[in-house]
C-alpha positions as CSV (number, residue, x, y, z in Angstrom):
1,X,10.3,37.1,-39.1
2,X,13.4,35.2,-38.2
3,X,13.6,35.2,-34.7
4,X,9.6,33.1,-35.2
5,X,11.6,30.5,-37.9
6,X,14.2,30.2,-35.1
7,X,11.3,30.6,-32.5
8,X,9.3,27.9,-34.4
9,X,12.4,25.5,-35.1
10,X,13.3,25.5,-31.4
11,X,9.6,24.3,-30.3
12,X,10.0,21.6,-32.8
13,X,13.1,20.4,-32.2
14,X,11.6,19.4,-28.5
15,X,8.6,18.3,-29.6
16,X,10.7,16.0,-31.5
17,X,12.2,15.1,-28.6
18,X,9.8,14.2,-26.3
19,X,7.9,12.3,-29.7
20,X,10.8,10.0,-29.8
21,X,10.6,9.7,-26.0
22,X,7.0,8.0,-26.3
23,X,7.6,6.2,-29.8
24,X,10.3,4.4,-28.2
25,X,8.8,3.8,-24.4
26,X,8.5,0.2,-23.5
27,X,6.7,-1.8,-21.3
28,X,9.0,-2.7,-17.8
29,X,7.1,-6.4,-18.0
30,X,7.7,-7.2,-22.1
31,X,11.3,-6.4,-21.5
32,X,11.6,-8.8,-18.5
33,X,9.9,-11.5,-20.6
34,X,11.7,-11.1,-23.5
35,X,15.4,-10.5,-21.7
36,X,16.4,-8.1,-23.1
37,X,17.6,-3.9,-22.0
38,X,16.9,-1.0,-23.3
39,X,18.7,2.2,-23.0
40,X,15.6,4.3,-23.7
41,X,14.2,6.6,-20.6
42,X,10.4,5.7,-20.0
43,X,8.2,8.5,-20.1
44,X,6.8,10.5,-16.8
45,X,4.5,13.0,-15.4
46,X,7.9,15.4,-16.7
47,X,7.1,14.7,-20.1
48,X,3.2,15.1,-19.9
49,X,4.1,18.7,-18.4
50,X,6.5,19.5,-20.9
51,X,4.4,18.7,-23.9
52,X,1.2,20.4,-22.4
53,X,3.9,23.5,-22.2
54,X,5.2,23.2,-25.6
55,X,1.3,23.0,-26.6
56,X,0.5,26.1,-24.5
57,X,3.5,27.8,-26.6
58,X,2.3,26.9,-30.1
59,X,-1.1,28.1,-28.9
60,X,-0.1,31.7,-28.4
61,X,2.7,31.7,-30.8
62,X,-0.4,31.2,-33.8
63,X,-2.1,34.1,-32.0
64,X,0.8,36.2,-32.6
65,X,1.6,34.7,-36.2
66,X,-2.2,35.5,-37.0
67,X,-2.0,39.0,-35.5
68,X,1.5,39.8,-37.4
69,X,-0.5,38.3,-40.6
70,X,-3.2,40.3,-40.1
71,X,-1.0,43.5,-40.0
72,X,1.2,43.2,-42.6
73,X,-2.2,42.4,-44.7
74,X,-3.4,45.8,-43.5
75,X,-0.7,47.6,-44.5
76,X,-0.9,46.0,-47.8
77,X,-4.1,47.2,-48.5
78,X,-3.4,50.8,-47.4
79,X,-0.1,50.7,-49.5
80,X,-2.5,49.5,-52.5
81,X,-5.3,52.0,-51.9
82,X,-2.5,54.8,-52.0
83,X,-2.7,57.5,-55.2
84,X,0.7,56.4,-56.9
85,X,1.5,53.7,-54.8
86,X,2.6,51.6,-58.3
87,X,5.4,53.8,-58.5
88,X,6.7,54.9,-55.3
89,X,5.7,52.0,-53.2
90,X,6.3,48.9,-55.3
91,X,9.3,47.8,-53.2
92,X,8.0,48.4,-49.8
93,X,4.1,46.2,-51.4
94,X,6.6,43.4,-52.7
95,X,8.2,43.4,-49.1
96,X,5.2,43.1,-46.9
97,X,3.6,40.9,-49.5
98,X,6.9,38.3,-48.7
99,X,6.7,39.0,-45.0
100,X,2.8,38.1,-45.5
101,X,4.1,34.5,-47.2
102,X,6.4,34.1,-45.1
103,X,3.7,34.3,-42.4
104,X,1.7,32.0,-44.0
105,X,4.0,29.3,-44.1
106,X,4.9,29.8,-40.2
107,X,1.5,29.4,-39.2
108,X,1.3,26.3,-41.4
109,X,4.1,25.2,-39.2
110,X,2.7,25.9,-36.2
111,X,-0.8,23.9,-36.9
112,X,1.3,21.1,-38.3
113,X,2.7,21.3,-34.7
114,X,-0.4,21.7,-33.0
115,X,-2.1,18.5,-34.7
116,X,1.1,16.6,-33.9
117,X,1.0,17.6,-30.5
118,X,-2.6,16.6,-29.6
119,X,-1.7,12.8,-31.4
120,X,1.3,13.2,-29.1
121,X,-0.7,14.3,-26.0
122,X,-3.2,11.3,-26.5
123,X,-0.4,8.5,-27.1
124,X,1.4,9.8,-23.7
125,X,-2.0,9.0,-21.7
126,X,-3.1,6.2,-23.7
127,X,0.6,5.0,-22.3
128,X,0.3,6.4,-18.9
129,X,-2.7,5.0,-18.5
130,X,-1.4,1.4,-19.6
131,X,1.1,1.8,-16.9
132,X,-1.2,2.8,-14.1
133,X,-3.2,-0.4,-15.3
134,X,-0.8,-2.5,-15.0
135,X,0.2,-1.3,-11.9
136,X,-3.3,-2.2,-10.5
137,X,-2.7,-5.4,-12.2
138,X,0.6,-5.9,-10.2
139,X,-0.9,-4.7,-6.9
140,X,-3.9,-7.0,-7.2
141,X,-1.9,-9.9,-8.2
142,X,0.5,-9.1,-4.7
143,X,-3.0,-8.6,-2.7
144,X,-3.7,-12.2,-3.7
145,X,-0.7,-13.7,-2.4
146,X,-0.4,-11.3,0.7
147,X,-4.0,-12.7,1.0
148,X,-3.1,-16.5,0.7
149,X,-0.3,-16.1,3.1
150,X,-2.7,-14.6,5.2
151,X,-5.1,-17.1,5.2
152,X,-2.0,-20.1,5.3
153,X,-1.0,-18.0,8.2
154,X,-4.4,-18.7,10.0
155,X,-4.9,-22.3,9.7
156,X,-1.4,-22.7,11.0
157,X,-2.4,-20.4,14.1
158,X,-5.9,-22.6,14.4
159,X,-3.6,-25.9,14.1
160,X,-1.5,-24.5,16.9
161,X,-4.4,-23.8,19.0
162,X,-6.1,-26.9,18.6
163,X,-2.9,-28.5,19.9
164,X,-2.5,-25.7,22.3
165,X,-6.0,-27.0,23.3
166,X,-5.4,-30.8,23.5
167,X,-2.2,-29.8,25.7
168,X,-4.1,-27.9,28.2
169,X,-6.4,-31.2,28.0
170,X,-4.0,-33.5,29.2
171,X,-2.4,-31.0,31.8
172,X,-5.9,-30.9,33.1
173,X,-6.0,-34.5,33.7
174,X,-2.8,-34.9,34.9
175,X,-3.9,-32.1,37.6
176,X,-6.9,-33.7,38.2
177,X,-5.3,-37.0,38.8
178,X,-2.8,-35.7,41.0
179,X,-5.1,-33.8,43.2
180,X,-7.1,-37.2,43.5
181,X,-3.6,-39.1,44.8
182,X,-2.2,-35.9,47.1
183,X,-4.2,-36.4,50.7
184,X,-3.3,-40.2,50.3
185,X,0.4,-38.9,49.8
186,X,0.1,-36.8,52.6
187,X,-1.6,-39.3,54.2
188,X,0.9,-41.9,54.2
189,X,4.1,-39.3,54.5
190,X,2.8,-38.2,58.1
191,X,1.8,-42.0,58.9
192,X,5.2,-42.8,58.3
193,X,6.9,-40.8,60.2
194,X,5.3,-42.9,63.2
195,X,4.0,-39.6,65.1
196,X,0.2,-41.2,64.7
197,X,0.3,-44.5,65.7
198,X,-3.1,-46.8,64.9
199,X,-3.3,-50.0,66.9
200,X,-6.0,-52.6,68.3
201,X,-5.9,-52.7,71.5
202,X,-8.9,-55.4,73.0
203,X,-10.7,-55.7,69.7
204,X,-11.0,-51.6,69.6
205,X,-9.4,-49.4,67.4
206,X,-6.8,-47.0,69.2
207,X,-5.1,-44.0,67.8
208,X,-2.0,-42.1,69.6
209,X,-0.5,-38.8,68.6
210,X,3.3,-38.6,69.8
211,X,4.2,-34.9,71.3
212,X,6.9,-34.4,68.0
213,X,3.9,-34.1,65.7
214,X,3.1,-30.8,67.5
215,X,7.2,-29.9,67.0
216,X,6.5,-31.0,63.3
217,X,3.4,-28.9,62.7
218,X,4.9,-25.6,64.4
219,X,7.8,-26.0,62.6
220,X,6.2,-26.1,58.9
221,X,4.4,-23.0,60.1
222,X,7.4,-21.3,61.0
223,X,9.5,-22.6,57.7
224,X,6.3,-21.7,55.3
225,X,6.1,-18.1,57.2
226,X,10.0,-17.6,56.0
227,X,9.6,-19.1,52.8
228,X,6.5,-16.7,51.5
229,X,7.3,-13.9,53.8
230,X,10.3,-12.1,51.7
231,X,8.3,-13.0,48.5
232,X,5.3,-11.3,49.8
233,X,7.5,-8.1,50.8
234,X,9.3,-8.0,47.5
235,X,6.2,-8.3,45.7
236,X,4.5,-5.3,48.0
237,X,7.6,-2.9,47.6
238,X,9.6,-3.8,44.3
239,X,6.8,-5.1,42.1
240,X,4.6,-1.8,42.8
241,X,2.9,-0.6,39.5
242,X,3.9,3.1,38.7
243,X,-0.2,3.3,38.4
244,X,-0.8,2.3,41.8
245,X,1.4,4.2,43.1
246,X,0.2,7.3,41.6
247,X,-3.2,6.1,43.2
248,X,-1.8,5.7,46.5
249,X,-0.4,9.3,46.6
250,X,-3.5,10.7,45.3
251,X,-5.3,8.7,48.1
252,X,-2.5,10.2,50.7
253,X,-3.3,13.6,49.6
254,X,-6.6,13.6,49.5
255,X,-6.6,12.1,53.3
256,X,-4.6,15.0,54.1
């Protein structure tokens, strides 16, 4: 029967433990607020197991109290029911009828422990559960702003379009107003260059082309044929897509 008061004291003397634990948690948020620190642990999903152990240990530790009672009351009764068991039994009676008290008062022990655990059990989730809440609490409040930053985010990307917009506006009128000036600018660069001359010759209007304008227009060809020839190439040969060229050697082998 002493190795169950020593059994018994040891489960208390955790339960205590992890009691304390919860009596003392604090809310993270009350202690920002109020400024101050706390050297207390807070509880976790640690302490829930441990408890629900210590529970599971109480649990089977009255089964075997109640089975040891139940024994020793047994033997008690066959002891009593003994011809001359006044006499020659008295000591071993009074010794199981201690060991019978004495089991008694350990299983009063343990359902002490047992009610204390279950308040114990329910104040850890009541607290978990807090904490979980206010974690929702914590994650909607961040959703919001993400959410407004979000939507800030947008109506600076809309105001940046719509000047994006009005840009592309006026570079479309500029374009439009340059193509609209061009063939007179082309017009009067080749006029004066004096290879078409325009003249009146007896009231009749008389236009004549020097040979150099034929020079001039062979020689642009020849210029603009150099200029977008080696960017034509370089595009072809160095600017190949790895995709098209896997096409092309599909295409080869299939030809083949």
């Amino acid at each position: 029967m002493e190795n169950w008061r020593w059994y018994i004291s040891d489960l208390e003397k955790k339960y205590v433990q992890i009691k304390a634990k919860a009596h003392l948690d604090r809310d993270y948020r009350v202690e920002e607020v109020s400024g101050t620190t706390s050297s207390t642990a807070n509880l976790c999903v640690k302490d829930t197991q441990s408890i629900q152990f210590l529970q599971d240990q109480s649990q089977q530790l009255a089964y075997a109290l109640e089975m040891d009672r139940n024994v020793l009351q047994n033997m008690r009764t066959r002891l009593d029911m003994m011809p001359g068991a006044d006499t020659t039994c008295e000591g071993s009676v009074d010794h199981i009828s201690a060991l019978v008290a004495d089991s008694n008062i350990q299983m009063g022990r343990v359902d002490s422990m047992l009610r204390r655990l279950d308040g114990t059990i329910a104040l850890i989730r009541t607290i978990l559960d807090f904490r979980c809440f206010m974690t929702l609490q914590n994650n909607s409040e961040s959703m919001k702003e993400i959410t407004s930053l979000t939507q800030l985010e947008n109506r600076l990307i809309i105001e940046l379009t719509r000047k994006a917009s009005r840009d592309t506006d006026i570079l479309k009128i500029l374009t439009l107003l340059a193509l609209t000036y061009l063939p007179a600018s082309l017009a009067s660069s080749i006029l004066g260059m004096n290879y078409i001359t325009i003249r009146m010759v007896k009231e009749k209007l008389s236009i004549h082309i020097e040979g150099e304008f034929f020079i001039f227009i062979l020689l642009s060809v020849i210029l603009l044929i150099v200029t977008f020839g080696p960017y034509l190439w370089y595009v072809r040969k160095h600017r190949l897509r790895p995709d098209d060229e896997g096409i092309e050697k599909d295409q080869e082998k299939n030809g083949a």
